[in-house]
N, C-alpha and C positions, 0 to 999 in steps of 0.2 A: 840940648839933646845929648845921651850921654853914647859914647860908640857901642856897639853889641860883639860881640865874643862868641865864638859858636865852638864847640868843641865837637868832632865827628869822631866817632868811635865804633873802634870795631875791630874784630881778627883781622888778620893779613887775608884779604880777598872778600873782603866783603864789599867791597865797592865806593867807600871812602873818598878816595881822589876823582869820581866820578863825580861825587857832589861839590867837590870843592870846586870844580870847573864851575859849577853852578854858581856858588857861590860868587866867583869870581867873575863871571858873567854881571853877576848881579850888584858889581862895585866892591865887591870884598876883596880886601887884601888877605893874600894866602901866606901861612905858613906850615913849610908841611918839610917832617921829620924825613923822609925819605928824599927828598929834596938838597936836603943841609948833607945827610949822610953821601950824597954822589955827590955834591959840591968839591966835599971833603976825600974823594979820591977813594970811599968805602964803596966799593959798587959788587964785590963777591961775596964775600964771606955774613954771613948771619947768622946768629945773630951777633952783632957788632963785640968784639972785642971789649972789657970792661971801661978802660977809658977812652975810647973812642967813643962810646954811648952817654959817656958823662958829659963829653966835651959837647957832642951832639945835641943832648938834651939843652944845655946851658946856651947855647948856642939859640934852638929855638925859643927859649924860654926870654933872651934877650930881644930877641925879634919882637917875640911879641909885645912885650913891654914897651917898646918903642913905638908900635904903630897905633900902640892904645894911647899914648902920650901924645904920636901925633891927631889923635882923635879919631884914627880910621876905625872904622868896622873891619874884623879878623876873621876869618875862619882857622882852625888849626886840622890840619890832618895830618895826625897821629893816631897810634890803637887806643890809647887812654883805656886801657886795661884793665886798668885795676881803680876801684871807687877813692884811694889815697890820690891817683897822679888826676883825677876829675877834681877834686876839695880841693889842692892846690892851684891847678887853672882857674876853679873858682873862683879860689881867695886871689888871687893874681887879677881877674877881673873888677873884683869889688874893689879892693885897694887903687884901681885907675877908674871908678864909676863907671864900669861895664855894666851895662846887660848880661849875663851867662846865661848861654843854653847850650845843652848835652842835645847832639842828634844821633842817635844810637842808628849805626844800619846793620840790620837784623837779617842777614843770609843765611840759609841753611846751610850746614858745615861740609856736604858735598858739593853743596854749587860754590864755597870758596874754597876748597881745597884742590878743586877741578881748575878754578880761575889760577889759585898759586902754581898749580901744578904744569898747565902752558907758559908759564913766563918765562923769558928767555934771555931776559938780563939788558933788554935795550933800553932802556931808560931807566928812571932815579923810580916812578910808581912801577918796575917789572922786576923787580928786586927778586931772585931766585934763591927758595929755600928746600930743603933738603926735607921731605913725607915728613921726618918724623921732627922736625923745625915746625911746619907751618903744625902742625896736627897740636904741637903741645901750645904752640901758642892760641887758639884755636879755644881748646878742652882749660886752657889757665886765665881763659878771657872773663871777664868779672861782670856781669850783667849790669848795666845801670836801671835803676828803679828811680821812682819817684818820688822817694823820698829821701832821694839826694837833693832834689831843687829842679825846675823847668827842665824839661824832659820831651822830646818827639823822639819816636822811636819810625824808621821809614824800612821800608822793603831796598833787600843788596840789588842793584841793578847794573 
């Protein structure tokens, strides 16, 4: 049985770490970008300073690669952004005999701009960003399609 690899993507405030709950519910090992960045003592400023973001990424990237090694099923919540950083969790999947799949959550960009915009910085998923922070990241988010590879696209809840 080979483990499964989920990649949850989306702007800031789409709903994301709500599914990972699920996921983890559902026996999934979580790794999740927002998580590593408050571990790591980044809990104001966003977006992350350039090598903080490096170290962050590398950081998750390690993570995963270890729980795929230990044979666990993964979820990642991160934005995964851009269809470049999906082809790399991809190929990171297939190189340890993952399953990959992209769960896009698709919220309408006032119902997550409204959710960024109540956050108030108490935990590692309330990450507080700045109107014109969450908006560009937001309007720079890359849509996933299907013919990147397996693909659910769910409503932001």
């Amino acid at each position: 049985m080979h483990p499964r690899l989920v990649l949850l993507c989306g702007p800031a405030g789409a709903g994301k770490s709500t599914y990972a709950r699920r996921y983890a519910a559902a026996g999934y090992a979580v790794a999740a970008v927002d998580e590593l960045a408050w571990a790591a003592a980044h809990t104001a400023a966003h977006p992350l300073p350039d090598d903080v973001a490096r170290r962050v990424a590398a950081d998750l990237r390690s993570r995963v690669e270890r729980l795929l090694d230990e044979g666990r099923d993964v979820v990642v919540d991160s934005s995964f952004w851009s269809r470049a950083s999906r082809d790399e969790y991809r190929a990171l999947g297939s190189a340890r005999g993952a399953d990959t799949l992209v769960v896009y959550v698709d919220t309408p960009r006032d119902v997550a701009l409204a959710r960024v915009a109540a956050r108030a910085g108490a935990h590692a998923h309330d990450v507080v960003l700045t109107p014109e922070v969450a908006s560009a990241y937001h309007d720079g988010f890359e849509v996933p399609t299907a013919d990147e590879g397996p693909l659910e696209v769910h409503p932001g809840q």
